[in-house]
C-alpha positions as CSV (number, residue, x, y, z in Angstrom):
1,X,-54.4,241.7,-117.8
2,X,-57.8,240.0,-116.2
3,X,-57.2,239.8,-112.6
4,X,-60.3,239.7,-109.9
5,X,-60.3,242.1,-107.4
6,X,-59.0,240.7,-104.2
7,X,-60.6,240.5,-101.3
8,X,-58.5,239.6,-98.4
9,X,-59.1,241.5,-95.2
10,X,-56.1,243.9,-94.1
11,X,-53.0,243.3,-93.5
12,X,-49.4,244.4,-92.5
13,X,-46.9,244.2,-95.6
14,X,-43.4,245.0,-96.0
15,X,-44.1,247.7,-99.2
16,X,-47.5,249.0,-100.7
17,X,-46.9,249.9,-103.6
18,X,-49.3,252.6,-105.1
19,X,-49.4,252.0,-108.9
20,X,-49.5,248.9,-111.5
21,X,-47.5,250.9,-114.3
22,X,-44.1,250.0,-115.7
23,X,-41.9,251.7,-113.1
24,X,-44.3,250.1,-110.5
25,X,-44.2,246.7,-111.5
26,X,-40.4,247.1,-111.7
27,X,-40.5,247.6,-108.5
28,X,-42.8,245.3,-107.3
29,X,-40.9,242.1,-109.1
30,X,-37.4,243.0,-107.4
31,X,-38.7,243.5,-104.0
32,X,-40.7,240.7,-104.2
33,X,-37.7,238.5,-105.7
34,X,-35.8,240.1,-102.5
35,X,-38.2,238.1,-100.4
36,X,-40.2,241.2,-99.6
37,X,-44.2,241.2,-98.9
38,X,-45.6,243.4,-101.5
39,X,-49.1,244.5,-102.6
40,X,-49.6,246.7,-105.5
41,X,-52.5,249.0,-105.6
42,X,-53.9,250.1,-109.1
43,X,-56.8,252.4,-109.7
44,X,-57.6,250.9,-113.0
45,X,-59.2,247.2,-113.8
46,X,-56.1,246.5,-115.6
47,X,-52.0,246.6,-115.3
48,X,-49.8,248.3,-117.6
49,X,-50.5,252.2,-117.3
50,X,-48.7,254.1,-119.9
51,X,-47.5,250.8,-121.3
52,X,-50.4,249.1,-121.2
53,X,-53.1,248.1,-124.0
54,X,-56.5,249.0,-124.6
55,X,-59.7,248.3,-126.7
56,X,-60.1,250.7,-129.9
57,X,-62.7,249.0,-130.9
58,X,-64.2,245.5,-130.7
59,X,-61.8,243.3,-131.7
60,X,-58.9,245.8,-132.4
61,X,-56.9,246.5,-129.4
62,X,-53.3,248.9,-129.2
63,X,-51.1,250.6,-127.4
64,X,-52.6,253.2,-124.4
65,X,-49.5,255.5,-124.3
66,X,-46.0,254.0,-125.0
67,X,-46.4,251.5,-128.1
68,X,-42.7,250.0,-127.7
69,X,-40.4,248.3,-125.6
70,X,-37.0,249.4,-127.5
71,X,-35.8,251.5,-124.6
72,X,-36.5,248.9,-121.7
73,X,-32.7,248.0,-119.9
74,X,-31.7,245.1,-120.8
75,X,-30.6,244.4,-117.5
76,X,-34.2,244.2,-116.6
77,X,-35.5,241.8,-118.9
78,X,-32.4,239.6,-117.9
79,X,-32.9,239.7,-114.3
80,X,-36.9,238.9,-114.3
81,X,-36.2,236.2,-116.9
82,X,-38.7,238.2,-119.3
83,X,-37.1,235.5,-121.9
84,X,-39.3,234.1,-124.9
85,X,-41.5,232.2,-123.2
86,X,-43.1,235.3,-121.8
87,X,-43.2,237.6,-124.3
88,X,-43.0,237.5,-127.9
89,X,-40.5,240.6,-129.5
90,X,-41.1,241.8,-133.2
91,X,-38.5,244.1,-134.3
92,X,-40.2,246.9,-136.2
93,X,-39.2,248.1,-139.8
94,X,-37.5,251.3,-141.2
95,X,-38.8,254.5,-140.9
96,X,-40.9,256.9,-143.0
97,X,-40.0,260.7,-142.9
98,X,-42.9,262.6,-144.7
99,X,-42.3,265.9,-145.6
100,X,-44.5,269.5,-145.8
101,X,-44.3,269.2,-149.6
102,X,-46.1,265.4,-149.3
103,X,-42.9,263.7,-150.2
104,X,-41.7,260.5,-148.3
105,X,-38.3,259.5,-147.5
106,X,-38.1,255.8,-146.1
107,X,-35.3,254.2,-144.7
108,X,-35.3,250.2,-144.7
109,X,-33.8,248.8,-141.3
110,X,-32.1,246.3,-143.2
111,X,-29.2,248.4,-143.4
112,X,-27.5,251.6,-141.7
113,X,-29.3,254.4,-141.7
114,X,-25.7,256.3,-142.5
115,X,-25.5,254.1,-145.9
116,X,-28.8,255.4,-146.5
117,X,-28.0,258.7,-146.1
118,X,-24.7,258.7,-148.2
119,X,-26.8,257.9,-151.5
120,X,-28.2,261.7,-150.9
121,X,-24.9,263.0,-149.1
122,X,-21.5,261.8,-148.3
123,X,-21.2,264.4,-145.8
124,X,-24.2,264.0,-143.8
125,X,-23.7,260.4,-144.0
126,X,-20.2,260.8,-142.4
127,X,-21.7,263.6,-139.8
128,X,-24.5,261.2,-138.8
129,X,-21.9,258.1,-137.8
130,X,-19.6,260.9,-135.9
131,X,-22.5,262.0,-134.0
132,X,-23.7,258.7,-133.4
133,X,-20.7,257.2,-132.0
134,X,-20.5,260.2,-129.7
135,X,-23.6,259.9,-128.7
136,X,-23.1,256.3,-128.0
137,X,-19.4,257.0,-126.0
138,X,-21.0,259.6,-123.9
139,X,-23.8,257.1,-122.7
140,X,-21.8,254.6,-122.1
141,X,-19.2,257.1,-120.1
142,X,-22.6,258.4,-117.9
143,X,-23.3,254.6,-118.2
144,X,-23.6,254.5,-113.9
145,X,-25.1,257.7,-113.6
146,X,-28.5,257.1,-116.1
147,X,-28.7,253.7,-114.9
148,X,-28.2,253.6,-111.3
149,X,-28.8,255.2,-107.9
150,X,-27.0,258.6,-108.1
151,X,-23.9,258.5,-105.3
152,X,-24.9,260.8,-102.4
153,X,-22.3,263.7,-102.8
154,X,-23.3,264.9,-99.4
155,X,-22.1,261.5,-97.6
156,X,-18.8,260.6,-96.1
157,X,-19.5,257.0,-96.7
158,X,-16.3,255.6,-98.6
159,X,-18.3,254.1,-101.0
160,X,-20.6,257.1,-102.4
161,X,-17.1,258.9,-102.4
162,X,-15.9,256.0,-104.7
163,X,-19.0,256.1,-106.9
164,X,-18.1,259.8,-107.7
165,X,-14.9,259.4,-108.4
166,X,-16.0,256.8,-110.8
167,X,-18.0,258.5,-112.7
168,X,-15.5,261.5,-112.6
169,X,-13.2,258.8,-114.3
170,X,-15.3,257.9,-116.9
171,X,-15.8,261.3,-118.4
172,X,-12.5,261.4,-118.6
173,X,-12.4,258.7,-120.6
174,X,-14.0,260.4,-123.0
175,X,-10.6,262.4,-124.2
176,X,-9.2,265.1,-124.1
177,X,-11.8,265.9,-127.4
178,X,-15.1,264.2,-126.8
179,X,-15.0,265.0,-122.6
180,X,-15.3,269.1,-123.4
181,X,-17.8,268.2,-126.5
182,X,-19.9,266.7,-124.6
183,X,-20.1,269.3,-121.3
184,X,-20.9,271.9,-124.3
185,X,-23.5,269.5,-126.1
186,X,-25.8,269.0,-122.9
187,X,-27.4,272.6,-122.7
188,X,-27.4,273.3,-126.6
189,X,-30.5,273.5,-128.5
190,X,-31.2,270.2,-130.9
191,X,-31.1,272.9,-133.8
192,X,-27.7,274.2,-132.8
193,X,-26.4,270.6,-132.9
194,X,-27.8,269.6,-135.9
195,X,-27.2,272.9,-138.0
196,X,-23.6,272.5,-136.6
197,X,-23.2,269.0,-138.5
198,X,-25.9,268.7,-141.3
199,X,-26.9,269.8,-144.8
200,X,-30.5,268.0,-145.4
201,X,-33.0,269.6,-143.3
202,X,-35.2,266.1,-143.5
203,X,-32.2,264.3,-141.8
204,X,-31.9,267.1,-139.2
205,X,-36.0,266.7,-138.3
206,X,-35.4,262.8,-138.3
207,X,-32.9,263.4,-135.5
208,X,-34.7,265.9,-133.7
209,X,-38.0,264.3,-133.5
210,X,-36.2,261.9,-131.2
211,X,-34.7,264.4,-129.4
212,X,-38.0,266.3,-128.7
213,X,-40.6,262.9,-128.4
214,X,-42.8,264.1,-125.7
215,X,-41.1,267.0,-124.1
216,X,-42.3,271.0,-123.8
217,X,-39.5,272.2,-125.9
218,X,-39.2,273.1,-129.6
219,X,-35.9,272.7,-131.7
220,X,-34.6,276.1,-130.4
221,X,-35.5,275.8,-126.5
222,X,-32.0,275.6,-124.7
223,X,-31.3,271.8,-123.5
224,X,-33.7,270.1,-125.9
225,X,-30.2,268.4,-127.4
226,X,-30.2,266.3,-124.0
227,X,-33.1,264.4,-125.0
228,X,-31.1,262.7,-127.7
229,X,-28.9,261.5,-125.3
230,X,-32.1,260.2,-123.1
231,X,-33.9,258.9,-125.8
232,X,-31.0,257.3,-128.1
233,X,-29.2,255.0,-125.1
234,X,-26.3,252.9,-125.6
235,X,-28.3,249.9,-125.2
236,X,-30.8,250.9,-127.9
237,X,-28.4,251.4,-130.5
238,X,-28.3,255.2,-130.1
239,X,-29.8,256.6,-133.3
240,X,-30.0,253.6,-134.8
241,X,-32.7,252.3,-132.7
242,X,-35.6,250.4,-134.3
243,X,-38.8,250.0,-132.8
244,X,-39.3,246.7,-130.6
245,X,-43.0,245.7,-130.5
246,X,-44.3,243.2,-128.5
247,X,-46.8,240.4,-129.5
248,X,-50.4,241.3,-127.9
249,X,-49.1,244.9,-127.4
250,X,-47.4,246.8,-125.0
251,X,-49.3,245.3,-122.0
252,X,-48.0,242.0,-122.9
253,X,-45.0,243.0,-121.8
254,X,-46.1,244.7,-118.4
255,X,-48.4,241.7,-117.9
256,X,-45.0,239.3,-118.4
257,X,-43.4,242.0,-115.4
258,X,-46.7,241.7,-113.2
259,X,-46.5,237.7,-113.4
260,X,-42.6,237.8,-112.4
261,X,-43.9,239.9,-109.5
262,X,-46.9,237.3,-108.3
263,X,-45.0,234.2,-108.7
264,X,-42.3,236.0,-106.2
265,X,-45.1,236.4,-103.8
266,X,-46.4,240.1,-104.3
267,X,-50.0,240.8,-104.5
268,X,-51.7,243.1,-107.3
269,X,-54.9,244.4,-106.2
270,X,-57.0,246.2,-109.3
271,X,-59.9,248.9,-108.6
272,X,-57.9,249.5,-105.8
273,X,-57.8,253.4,-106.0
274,X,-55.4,255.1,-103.1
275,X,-57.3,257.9,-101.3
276,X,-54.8,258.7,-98.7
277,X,-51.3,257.8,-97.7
278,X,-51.1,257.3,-94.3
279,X,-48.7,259.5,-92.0
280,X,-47.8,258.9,-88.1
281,X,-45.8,261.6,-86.4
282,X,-43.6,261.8,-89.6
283,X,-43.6,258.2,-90.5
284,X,-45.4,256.6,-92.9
285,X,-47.5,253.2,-91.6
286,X,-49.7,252.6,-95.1
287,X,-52.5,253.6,-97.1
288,X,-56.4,254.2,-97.1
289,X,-58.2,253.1,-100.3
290,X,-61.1,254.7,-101.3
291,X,-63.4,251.9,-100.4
292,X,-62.3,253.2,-96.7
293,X,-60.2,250.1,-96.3
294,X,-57.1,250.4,-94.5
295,X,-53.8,248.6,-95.9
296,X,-50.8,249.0,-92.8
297,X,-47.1,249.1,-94.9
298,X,-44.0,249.5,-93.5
299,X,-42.9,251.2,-96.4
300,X,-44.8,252.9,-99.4
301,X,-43.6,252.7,-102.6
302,X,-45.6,255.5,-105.1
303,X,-45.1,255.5,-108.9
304,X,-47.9,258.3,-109.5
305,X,-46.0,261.7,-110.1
306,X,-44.6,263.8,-107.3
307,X,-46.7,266.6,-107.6
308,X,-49.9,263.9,-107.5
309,X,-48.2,262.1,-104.7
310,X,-47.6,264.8,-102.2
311,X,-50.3,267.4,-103.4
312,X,-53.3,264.8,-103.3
313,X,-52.2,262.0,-101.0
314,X,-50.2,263.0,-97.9
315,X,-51.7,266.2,-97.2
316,X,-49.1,269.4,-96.2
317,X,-48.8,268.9,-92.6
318,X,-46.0,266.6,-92.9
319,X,-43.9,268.6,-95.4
320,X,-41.4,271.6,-94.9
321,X,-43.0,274.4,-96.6
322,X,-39.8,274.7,-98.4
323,X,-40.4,270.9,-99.8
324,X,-44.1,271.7,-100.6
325,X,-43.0,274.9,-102.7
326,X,-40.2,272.9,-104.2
327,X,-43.0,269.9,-105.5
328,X,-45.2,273.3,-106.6
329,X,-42.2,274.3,-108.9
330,X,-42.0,271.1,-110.4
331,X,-43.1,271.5,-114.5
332,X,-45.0,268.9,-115.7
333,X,-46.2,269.3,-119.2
334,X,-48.5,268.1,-121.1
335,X,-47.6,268.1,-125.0
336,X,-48.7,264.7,-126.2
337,X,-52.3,263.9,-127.8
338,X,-52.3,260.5,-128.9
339,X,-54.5,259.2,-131.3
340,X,-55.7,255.7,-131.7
341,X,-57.3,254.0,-135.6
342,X,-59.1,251.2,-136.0
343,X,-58.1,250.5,-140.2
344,X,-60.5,248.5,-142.5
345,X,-56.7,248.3,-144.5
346,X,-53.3,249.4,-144.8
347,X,-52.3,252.5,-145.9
348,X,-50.0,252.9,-148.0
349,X,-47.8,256.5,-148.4
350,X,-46.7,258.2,-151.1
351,X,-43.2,257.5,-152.4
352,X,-42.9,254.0,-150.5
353,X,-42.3,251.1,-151.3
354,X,-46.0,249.0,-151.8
355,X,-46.9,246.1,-148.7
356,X,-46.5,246.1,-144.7
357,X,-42.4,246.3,-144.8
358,X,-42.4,249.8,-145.1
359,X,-44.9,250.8,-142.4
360,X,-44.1,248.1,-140.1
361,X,-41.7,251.0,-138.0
362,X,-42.1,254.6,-137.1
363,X,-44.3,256.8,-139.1
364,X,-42.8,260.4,-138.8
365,X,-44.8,263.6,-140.2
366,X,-42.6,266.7,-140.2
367,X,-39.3,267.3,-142.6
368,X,-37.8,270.1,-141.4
369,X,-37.2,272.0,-137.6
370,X,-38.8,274.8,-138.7
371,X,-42.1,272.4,-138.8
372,X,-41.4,271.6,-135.2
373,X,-41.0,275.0,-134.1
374,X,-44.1,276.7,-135.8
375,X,-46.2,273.8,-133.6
376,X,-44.3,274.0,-130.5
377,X,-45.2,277.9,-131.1
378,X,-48.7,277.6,-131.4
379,X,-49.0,274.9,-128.2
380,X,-46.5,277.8,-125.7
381,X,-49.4,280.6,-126.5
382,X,-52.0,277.5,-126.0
383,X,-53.4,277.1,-129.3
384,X,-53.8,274.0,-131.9
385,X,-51.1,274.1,-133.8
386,X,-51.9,273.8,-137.3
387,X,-49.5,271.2,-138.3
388,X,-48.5,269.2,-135.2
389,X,-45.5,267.1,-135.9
390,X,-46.7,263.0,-135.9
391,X,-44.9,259.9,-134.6
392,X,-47.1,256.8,-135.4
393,X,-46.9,253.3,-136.2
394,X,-48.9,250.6,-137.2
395,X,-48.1,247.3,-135.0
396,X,-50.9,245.2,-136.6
397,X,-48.6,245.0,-139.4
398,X,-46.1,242.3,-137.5
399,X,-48.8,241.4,-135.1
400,X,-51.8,240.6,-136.5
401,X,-53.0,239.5,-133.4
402,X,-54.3,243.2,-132.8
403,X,-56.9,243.3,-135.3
404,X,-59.0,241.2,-137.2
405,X,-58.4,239.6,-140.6
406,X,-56.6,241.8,-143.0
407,X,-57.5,245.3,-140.7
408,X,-55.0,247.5,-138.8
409,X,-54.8,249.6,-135.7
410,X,-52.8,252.9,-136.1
411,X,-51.0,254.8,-133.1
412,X,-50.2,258.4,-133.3
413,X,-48.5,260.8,-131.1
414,X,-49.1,264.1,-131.9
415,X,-47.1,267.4,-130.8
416,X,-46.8,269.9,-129.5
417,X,-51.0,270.1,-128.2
418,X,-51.2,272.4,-124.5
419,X,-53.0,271.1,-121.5
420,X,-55.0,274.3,-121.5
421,X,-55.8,276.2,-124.3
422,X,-56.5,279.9,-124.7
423,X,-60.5,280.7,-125.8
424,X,-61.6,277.6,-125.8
425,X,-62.2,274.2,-123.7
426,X,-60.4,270.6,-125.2
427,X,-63.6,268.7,-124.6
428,X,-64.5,271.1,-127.6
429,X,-61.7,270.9,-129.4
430,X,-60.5,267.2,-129.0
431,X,-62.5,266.4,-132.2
432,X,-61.1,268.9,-134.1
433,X,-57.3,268.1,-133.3
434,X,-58.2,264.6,-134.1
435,X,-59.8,265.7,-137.5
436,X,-56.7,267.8,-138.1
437,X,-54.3,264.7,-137.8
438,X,-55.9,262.5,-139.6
439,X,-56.8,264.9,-142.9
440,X,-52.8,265.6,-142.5
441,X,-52.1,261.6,-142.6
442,X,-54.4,261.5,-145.5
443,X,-52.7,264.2,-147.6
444,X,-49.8,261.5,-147.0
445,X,-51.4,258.4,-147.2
446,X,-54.7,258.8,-149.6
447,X,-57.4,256.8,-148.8
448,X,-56.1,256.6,-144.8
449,X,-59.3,259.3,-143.8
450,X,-61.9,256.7,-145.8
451,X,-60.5,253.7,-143.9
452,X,-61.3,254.8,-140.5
453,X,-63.8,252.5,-138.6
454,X,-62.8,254.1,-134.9
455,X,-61.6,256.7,-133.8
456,X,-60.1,257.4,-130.5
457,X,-58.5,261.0,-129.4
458,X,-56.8,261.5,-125.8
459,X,-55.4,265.1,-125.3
460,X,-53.3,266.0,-122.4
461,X,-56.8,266.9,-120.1
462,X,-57.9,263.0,-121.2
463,X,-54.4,261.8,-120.2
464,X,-54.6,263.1,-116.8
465,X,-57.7,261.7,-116.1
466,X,-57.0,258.0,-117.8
467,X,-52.9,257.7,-115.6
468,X,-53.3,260.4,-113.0
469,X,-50.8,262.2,-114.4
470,X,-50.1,265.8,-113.7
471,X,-51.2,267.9,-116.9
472,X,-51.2,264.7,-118.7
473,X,-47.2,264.9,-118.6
474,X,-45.9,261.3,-119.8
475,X,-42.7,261.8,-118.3
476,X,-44.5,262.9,-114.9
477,X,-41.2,265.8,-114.8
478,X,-40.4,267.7,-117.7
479,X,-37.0,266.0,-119.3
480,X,-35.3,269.8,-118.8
481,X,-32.0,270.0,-117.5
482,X,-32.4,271.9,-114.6
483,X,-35.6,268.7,-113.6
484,X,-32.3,265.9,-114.3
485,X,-30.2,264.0,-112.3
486,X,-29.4,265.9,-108.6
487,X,-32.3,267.7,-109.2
488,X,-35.2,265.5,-110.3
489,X,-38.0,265.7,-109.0
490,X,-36.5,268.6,-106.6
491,X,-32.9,269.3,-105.3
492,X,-32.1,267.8,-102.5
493,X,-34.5,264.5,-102.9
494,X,-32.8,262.6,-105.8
495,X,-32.4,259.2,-104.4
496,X,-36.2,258.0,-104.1
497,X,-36.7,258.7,-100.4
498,X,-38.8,261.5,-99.7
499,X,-39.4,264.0,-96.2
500,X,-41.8,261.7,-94.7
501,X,-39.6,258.5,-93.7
502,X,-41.1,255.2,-95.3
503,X,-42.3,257.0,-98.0
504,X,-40.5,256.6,-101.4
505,X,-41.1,257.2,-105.2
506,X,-40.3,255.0,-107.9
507,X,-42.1,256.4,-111.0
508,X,-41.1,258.6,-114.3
509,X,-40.7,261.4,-112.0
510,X,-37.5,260.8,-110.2
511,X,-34.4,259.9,-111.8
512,X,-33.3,258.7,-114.4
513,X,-36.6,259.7,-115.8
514,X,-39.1,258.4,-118.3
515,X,-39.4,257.0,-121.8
516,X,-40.4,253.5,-120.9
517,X,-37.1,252.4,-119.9
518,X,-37.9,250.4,-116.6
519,X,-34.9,252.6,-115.0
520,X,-37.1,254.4,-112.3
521,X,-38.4,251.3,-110.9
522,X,-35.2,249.3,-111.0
523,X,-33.4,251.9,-109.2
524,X,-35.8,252.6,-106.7
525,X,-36.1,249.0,-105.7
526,X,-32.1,248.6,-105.5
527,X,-32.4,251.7,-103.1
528,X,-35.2,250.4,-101.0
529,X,-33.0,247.3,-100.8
530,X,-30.0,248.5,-99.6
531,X,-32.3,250.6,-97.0
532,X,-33.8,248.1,-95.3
């Protein structure tokens, strides 16, 4: 998004809000639509963050972190009108699940991915629609809970009392079958689910790849079956979820959020980077960017991380130790690398059927949980795994907007990679991890390794440094149970306010947590709201 730096001498404004991401934007729109004076601060020249789009090379541009919008509430696209004449949605195609032993499954999008299944086995097929529609009636039981403000259980306000028993209800709902099912399901291990229900160890690693998509735990860490749950939402479909691309990239679909947010009044400053958050015996009164100018708030809004928020910006003398150990605790960890490919042409894998259909969804390298585990084992003792499981895609396919005539662009997120390693430094190993996934997507793909014009490698280190994020975590708080819900990002400070009053958070980091949902942001603006 090309915006000019602004210019305008300080003022006083209702909210500053310290971050142009997803969540921030979010924000930004529904307090602005509220009839609240907002400015939003950005570091960067551009809007988007993790959802945004960059340059790969002249004339090919793709996704910076998060290349889909499948996982955005609907509620959010309806409310800031983010109808057709702002963006442009292209529903992706199947999925192809490559294998150790170079073979390719693919499933086409045009039908269930349970039909598919049954042509190999009737019994999976039958296990994958059971767990699916569990999945999809426990979301939609915890419906309240991973889309709204929690209810305070500390107040004696009749209606946070009334919001608990609601939500008490619905799990009830569940049955006298499902309700216990699903306490037991929440702190299992993805390969105890799956090896509880299925046969075909390529269907299990289908299923647990969403389960695990940029999290610091293997198939066998306890509570990795939770992010299926997270990452397979009633509103997506649950496991039948294709990927939703947007026309121009991700950051079309941010930049449609930031133009809600302007036309409501809110102002986004760029190369605005926030040096300080300004405290007053206790109270929040604004920000200090680093150009030394002052911006006066009466409330500020941050969507970086906690840890970046109160280790960096506020300073310790206006925290309980206590809090400040609490925010120390927090795990953030980097186990993404993502890998961006300018194509002089499509690829085309092994076993699939020939033109764009079949690569126009998800890319997935690694057939079996025991490939999951042997990387996630390498990454916990901080070394390159060998084989680091792949999640790509190929957007130019559907948009060819992204890349000039007849060339693609290639996204790949590759796991599990450490923020530090053991022996050696990632500035020298960044070219050999990105060596290593592409000669893997070539053993797949033959021919892929030739067709590279660009290449563009960001490990966890480079992610830090490109978002601010701590350790280059996406999710800004591990997704583990004991970082969810009451507790996230610390107990005790679950409903985006924070010690130091005026000051709240609205990014990845608090609840209901990241994956390019919109959720944080939404939530924290309806709290802010009802504050104020």
């Amino acid at each position: 998004m090309s915006m000019a730096v602004s210019t305008t001498v300080s003022r006083t404004v209702d909210i500053a809000i310290i971050g142009a991401g997803l969540n921030g934007l979010v924000t930004a729109a529904y307090l602005a639509k509220a009839g609240r004076s907002v400015v939003i601060l950005e570091k960067a020249d551009r809007t988007g963050g993790t959802m945004g789009t960059v340059e790969i090379a002249p004339g090919y541009v793709g996704p910076a972190a998060i290349d889909s919008i499948e996982l955005v509430h609907p509620l959010i696209i309806e409310d800031l009108e983010l109808s057709e004449h702002r963006i442009r949605m292209i529903r992706g195609g199947g999925l192809i699940l490559a294998s150790e032993d170079e073979k390719c499954l693919y499933f086409d999008s045009n039908g269930s991915i349970a039909d598919q299944v049954a042509l190999f086995s009737e019994t999976d097929a039958k296990a994958f629609r059971e767990l699916n529609a569990f999945l999809l009636h426990v979301s939609r039981a915890l419906d309240s809970a991973l889309t709204q403000p929690l209810a305070d259980p500390s107040s004696n306000a009749l209606s946070g009392a009334f919001n608990l028993l609601k939500l008490g209800w619905s799990l009830r709902k569940l049955g006298k079958d499902e309700m216990p099912e699903a306490l037991r399901f929440l702190p299992m291990t993805i390969q105890d689910v799956l090896d509880e229900r299925f046969e075909s160890e390529a269907l299990k690693a289908m299923i647990a790849a969403t389960a695990l998509k940029g999290s610091w735990l293997g198939p066998r860490s306890a509570g990795s079956a939770y992010g299926l749950l997270h990452h397979s939402p009633h509103w997506a479909d649950g496991l039948n979820r294709t990927a939703v691309f947007v026309g121009g990239g991700p950051g079309a679909f941010t930049d449609a959020v930031a133009a809600v947010a302007t036309e409501a009044g809110a102002e986004i400053r760029l190369n605005a980077n926030v040096h300080k958050i300004l405290v007053d015996a206790g109270k929040c009164t604004g920000v200090v960017l680093e150009s030394g100018e002052e911006i006066q708030a009466r409330r500020v809004v941050s969507a970086l991380d906690p840890r970046t928020t109160f280790e960096r910006l506020t300073g310790p003398e206006w925290l309980d130790p206590d809090f400040l150990e609490k925010i120390g605790q927090i795990r953030s960890s980097g186990s993404v690398t993502i890998v961006r490919l300018a194509l002089d042409r499509m690829p085309q894998f092994q076993g699939t059927p020939e033109g764009g259909k079949s690569i126009s969804g998800r890319i997935q390298i690694g057939g079996s949980l025991e490939y999951f585990e042997r990387a996630f084992d390498a990454a916990k003792y901080g070394t390159l795994p060998e084989k680091p499981y792949l999640m790509a895609s190929i957007p130019s396919v559907l948009d060819p907007t992204l890349a000039p005539a007849d060339k693609h662009i290639m996204h790949v997120w590759a796991q599990f990679t450490p923020t530090k390693l053991q022996g050696q430094i990632w500035q020298d190993a960044r070219e050999e991890i990105g060596d290593r996934i592409v000669s893997i997507l070539d053993r797949h793909a033959p021919g892929l390794k030739g067709s590279v014009i660009h290449r563009q490698v960001e490990t966890p280190p480079d992610l830090e440094e490109r978002f601010g994020l701590t350790n280059g975590c996406l999710y800004h708080v591990d997704l583990a149970l004991d970082q969810l819900f009451y507790m996230r990002p610390v107990p005790g400070w679950f409903r985006y306010e924070t010690p130091i009053d005026g000051l709240f958070l609205c990014g990845a980091g608090v609840h209901p947590g990241g994956a390019g949902t919109g959720l944080p942001g939404k939530c924290a603006a309806a709290h802010i709201i009802k504050k104020s």
